[in-house]
C-alpha positions as a LaTeX table, in Angstrom:
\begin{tabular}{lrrr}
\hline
Residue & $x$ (\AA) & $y$ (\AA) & $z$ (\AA) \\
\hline
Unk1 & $-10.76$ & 5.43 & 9.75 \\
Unk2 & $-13.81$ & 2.62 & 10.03 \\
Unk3 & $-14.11$ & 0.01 & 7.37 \\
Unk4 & $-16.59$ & $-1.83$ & 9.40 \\
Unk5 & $-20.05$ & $-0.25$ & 9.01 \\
Unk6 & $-21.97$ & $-2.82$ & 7.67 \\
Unk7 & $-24.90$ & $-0.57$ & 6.08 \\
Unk8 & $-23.74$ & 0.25 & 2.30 \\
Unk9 & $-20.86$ & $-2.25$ & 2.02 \\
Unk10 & $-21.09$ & $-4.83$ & $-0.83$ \\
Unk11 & $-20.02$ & $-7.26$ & 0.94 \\
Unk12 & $-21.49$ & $-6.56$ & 4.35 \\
Unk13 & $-19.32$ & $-6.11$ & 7.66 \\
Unk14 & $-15.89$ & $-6.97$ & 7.22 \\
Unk15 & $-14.18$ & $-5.22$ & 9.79 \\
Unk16 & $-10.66$ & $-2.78$ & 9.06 \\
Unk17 & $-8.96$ & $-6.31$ & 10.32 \\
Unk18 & $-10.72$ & $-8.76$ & 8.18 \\
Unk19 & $-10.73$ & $-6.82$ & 5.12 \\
Unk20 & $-6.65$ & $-6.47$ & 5.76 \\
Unk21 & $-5.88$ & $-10.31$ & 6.40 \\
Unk22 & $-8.41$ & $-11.12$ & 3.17 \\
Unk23 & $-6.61$ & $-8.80$ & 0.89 \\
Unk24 & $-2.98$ & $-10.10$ & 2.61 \\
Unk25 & $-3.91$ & $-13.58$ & 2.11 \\
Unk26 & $-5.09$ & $-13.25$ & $-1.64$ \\
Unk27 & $-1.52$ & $-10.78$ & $-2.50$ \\
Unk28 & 0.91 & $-13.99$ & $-0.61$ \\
Unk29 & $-1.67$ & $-16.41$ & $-2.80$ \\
Unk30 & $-1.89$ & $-14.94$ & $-5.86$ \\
Unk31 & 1.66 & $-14.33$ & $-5.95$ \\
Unk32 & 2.73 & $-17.42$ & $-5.32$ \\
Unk33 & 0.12 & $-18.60$ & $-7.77$ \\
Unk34 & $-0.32$ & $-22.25$ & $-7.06$ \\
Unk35 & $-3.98$ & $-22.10$ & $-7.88$ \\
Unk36 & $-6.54$ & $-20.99$ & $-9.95$ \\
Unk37 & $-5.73$ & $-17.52$ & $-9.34$ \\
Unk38 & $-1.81$ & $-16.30$ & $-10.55$ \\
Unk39 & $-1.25$ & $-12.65$ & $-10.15$ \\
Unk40 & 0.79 & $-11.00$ & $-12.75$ \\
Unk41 & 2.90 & $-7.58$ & $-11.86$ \\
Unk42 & 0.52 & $-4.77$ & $-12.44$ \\
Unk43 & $-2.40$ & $-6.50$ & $-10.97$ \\
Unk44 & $-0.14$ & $-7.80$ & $-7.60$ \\
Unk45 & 1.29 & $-4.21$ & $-7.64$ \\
Unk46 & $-2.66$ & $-2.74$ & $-7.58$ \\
Unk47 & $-3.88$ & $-5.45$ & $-5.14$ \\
Unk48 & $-0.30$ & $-4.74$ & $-2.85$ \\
Unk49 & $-1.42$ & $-0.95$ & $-3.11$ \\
Unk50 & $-4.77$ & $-1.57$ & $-2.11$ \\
Unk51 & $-3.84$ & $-4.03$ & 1.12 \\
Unk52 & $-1.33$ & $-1.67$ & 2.24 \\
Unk53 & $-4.33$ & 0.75 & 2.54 \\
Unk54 & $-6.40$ & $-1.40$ & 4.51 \\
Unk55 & $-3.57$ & $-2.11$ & 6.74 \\
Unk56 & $-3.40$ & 1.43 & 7.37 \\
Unk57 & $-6.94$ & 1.72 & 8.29 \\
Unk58 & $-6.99$ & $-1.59$ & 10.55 \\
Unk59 & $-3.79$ & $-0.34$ & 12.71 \\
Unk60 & $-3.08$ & $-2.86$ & 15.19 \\
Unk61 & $-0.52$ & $-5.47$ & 14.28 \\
Unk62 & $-1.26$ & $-4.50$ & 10.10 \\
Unk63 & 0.56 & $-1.42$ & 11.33 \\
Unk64 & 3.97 & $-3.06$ & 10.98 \\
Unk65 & 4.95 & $-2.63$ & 7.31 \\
Unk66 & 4.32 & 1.00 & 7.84 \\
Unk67 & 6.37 & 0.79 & 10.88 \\
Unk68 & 9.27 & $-0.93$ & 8.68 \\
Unk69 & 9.18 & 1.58 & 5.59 \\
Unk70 & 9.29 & 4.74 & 7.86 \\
Unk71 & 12.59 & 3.06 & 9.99 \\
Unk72 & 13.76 & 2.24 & 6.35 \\
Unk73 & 13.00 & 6.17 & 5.02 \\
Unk74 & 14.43 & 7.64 & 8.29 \\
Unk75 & 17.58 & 5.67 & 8.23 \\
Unk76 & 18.75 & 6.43 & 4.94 \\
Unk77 & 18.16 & 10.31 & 6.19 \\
Unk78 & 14.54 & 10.74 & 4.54 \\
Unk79 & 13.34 & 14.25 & 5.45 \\
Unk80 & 16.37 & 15.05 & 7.89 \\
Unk81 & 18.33 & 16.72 & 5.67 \\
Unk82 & 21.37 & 14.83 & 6.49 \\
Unk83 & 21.16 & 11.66 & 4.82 \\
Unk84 & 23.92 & 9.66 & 2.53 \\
Unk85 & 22.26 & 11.15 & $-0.62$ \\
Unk86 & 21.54 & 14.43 & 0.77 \\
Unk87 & 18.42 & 16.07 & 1.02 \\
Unk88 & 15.54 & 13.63 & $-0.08$ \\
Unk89 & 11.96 & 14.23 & 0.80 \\
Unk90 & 9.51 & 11.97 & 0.96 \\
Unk91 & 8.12 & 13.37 & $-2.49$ \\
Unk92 & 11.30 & 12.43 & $-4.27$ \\
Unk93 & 10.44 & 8.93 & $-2.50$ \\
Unk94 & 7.46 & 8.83 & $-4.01$ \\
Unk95 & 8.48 & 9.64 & $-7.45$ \\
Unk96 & 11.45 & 7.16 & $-7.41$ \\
Unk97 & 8.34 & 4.66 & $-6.83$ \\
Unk98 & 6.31 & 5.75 & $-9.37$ \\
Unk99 & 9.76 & 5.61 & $-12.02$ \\
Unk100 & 10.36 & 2.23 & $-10.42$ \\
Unk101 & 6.95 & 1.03 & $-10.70$ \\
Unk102 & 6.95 & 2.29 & $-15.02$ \\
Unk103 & 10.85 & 1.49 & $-15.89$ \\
Unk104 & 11.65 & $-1.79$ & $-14.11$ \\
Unk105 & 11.13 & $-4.98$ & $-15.58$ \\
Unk106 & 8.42 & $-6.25$ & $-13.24$ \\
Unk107 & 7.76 & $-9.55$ & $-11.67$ \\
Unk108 & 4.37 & $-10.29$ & $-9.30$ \\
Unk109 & 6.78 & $-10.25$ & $-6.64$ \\
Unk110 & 8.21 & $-7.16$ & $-6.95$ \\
Unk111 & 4.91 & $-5.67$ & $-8.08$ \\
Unk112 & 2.98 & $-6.46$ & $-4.60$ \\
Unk113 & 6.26 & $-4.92$ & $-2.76$ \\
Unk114 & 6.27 & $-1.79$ & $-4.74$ \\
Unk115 & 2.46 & $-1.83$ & $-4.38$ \\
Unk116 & 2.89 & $-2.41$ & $-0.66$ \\
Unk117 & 5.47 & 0.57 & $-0.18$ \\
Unk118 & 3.77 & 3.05 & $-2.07$ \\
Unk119 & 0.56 & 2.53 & $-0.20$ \\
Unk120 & 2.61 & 3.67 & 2.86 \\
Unk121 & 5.00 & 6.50 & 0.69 \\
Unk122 & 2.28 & 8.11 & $-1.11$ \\
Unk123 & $-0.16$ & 8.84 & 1.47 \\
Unk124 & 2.81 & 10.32 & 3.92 \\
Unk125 & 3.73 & 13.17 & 1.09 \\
Unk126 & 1.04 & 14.85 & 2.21 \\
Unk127 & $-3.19$ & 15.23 & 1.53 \\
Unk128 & $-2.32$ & 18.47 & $-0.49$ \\
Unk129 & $-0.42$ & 16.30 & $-3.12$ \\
Unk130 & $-0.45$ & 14.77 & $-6.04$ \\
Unk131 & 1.13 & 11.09 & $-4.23$ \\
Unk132 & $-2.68$ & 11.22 & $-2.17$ \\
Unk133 & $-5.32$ & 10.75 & $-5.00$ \\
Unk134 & $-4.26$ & 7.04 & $-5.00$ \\
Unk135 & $-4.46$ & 6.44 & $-1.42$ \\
Unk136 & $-8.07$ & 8.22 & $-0.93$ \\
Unk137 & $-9.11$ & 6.28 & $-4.03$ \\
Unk138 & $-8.17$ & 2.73 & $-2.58$ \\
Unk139 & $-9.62$ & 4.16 & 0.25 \\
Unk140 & $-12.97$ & 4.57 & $-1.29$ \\
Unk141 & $-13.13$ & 1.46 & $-2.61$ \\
Unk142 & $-12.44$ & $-0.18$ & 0.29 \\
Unk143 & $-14.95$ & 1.39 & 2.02 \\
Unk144 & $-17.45$ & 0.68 & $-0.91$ \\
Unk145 & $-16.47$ & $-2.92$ & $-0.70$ \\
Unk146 & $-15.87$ & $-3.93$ & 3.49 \\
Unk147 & $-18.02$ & $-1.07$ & 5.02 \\
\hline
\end{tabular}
């Protein structure tokens, strides 16, 4: 996936790479909150959603987190079959997400990681699901936005 045509995009050529370190560097910022600009939960959990997208789309080293959740799925036996708690799919990932995401008491912090894993969890249920509409809507956006 290309977020770098610069015809269309509101704020001209970005790049996949550029958009991902902007939207990286405003989630560490914002959640820290030091300046003008103090993320709360939902809106570090939307903006950790929406990075984790890009960082799908500009690969390279932005590939890593997705590296680290899918070591972290397969080693607790995540589609295998076989795993400590039996036989969990990535869909009952995704909806353990989604119950963490509405039941915990959230902090920014643990909004922009829940944000971050779901934008990797959701997308690898599958296109046909329910867990995708997210994904290809942050993906629109971004594209709308970057190129």
């Amino acid at each position: 996936m290309y977020l770098a045509a610069a015809e269309g995009a509101a704020l001209g050529a970005l790049g996949a790479g550029g958009l991902a370190f902007a939207l990286a560097l405003f989630l560490v910022l914002g959640v820290k909150g030091q300046g003008r600009v103090k993320l709360k939960d939902n809106p570090a959990m939307i903006c950790g959603f929406v990075a984790s997208t890009a960082f799908t789309a500009a690969g390279s080293i932005w590939s890593n987190p997705e590296k680290i959740t899918s070591q972290g799925l397969t080693g607790i036996g995540v589609g295998t079959g076989a795993g400590p708690f039996g036989n969990v799919g990535i869909g009952a990932v995704a909806l353990i997400l989604l119950i963490l995401m509405t039941c915990w008491k959230m902090t920014p912090l643990r909004g922009a990681i829940l944000g971050l894993v779901a934008g990797i969890v959701w997308p690898a249920a599958g296109t046909g699901t329910v867990w995708a509409i997210p994904s290809e809507l942050g993906a629109a956006v971004l594209m709308m936005v970057g190129g």
